[in-house]
C-alpha positions in Angstrom: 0.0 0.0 0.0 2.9 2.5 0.4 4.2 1.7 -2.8 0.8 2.4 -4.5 0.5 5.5 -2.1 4.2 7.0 -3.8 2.2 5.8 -6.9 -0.8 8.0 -6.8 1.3 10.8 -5.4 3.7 10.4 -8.4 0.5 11.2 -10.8 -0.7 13.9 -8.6 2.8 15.4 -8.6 2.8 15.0 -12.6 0.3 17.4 -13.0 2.3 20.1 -11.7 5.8 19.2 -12.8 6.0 21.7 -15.9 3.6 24.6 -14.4 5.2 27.4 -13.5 4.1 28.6 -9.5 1.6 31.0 -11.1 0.3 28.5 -13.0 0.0 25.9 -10.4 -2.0 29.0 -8.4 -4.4 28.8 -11.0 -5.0 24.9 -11.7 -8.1 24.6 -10.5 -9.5 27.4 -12.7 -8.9 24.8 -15.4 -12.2 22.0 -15.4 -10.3 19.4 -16.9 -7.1 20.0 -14.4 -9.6 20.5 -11.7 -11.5 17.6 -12.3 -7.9 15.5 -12.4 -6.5 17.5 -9.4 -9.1 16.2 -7.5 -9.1 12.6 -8.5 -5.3 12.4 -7.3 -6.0 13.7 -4.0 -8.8 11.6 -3.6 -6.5 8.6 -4.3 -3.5 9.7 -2.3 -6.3 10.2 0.4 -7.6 7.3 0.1 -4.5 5.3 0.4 -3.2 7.3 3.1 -6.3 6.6 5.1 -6.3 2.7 4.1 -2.5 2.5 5.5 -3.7 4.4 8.6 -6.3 2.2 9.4 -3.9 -1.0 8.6 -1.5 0.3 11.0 -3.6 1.6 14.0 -2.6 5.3 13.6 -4.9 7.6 14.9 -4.2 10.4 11.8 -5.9 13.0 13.6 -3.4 12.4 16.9 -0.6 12.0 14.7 -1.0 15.5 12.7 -1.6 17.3 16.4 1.4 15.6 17.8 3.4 16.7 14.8 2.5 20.3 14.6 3.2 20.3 18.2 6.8 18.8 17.2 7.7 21.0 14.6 6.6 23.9 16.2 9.5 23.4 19.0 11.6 22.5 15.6 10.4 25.8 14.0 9.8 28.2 16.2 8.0 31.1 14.5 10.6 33.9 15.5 13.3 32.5 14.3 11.6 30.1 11.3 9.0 32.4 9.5 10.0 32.8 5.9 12.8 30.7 5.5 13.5 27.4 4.4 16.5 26.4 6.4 16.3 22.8 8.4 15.7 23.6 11.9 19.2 22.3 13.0 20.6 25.6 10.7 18.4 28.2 12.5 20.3 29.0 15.5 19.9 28.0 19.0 18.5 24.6 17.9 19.6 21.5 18.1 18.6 17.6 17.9 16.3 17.4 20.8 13.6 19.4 19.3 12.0 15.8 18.0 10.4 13.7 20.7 
């Protein structure tokens, strides 16, 4: 199932790959692209929550637990607008995970 997961995000992905970022703002404008858009998310969804259910993981829990762990990872003063890995931000360092 996570191979067919990479799958379906691989298609979803392939939609995008040649856009340009103001084109990818403006996919959904498109009713063909839209329609596809959708059907990809529904599938990556639809895996992800199959897997989920396989495995016991509570998504819900799992999503508040890590926004919880990247906000110590990522704190907002010294994160906001920049893509650096939290162990290049300053003042950081490993034990930011659980």
């Amino acid at each position: 199932m996570a191979m067919a997961l990479g799958g379906e995000t691989g298609e979803l992905l392939e939609i995008f790959q040649w856009l340009t970022p103001e084109e990818s703002a403006t996919v959904m404008s498109d009713p063909l692209k839209a329609n596809k858009v959708r059907e990809e998310i529904a599938d990556v969804f639809a895996y992800l929550l199959r897997i989920a259910d396989v495995l016991g993981i509570d998504l819900e829990q799992a999503l508040l637990e890590k926004i919880e762990i990247n906000g110590r990872k990522y704190p907002a003063d010294r994160a906001r607008g920049r893509a650096d890995k939290y162990t290049q931000l300053g003042g950081l360092n490993r034990q930011c995970a659980p």
